[in-house]
C-alpha positions as CSV (number, residue, x, y, z in Angstrom):
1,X,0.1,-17.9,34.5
2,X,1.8,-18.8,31.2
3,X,-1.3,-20.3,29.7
4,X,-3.7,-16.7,30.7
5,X,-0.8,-15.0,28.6
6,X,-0.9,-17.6,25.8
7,X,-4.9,-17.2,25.4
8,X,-4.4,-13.1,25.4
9,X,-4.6,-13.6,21.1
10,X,-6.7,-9.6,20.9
11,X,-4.2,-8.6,18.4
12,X,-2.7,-11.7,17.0
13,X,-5.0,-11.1,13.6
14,X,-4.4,-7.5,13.7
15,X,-0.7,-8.9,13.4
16,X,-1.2,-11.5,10.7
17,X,-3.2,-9.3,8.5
18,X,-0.5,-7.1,9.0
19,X,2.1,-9.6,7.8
20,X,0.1,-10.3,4.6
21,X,-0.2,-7.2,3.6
22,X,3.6,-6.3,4.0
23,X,4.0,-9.7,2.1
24,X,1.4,-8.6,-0.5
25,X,3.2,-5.3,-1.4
26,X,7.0,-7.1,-1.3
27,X,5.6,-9.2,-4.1
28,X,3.5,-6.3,-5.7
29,X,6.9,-3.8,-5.5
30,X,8.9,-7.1,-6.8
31,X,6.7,-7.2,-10.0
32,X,7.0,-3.6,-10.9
33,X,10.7,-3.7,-10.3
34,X,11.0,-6.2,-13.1
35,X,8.2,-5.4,-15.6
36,X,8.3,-1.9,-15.0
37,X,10.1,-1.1,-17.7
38,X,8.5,-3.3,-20.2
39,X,5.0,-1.4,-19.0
40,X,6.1,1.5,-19.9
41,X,7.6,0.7,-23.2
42,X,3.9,-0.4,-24.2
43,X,2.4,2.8,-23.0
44,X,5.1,4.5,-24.9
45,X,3.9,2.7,-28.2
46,X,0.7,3.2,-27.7
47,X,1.5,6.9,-27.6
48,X,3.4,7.1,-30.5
49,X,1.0,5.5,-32.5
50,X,-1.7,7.6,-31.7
51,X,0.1,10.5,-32.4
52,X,1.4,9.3,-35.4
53,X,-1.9,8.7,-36.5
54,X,-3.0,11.9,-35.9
55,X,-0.2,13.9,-38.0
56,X,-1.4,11.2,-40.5
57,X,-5.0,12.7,-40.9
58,X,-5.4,15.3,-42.9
């Protein structure tokens, strides 16, 4: 009896793609936490720069 319930593995790779993917976004959510700031610093650059370029053409 205890080995027919250890063989039942249907949904044991639903359960470890599962896993990896909460893993996956822990790290992903991690990352943004601590460069998110820095990202958006650049995109706020960029912006300036391009619209200070654009007052700058006559």
């Amino acid at each position: 009896m205890l080995r027919s319930f250890f063989a039942h593995e249907e949904g044991q790779g639903l359960v470890e793609y599962a896993l990896i993917l909460v893993l996956v976004s822990v790290v992903v959510m991690g990352i943004l936490l601590t460069l998110g700031g820095q990202v958006g610093e650049v995109f706020e650059n960029i912006s300036n720069q391009l619209r200070d370029n654009n007052n700058a053409t006559p």
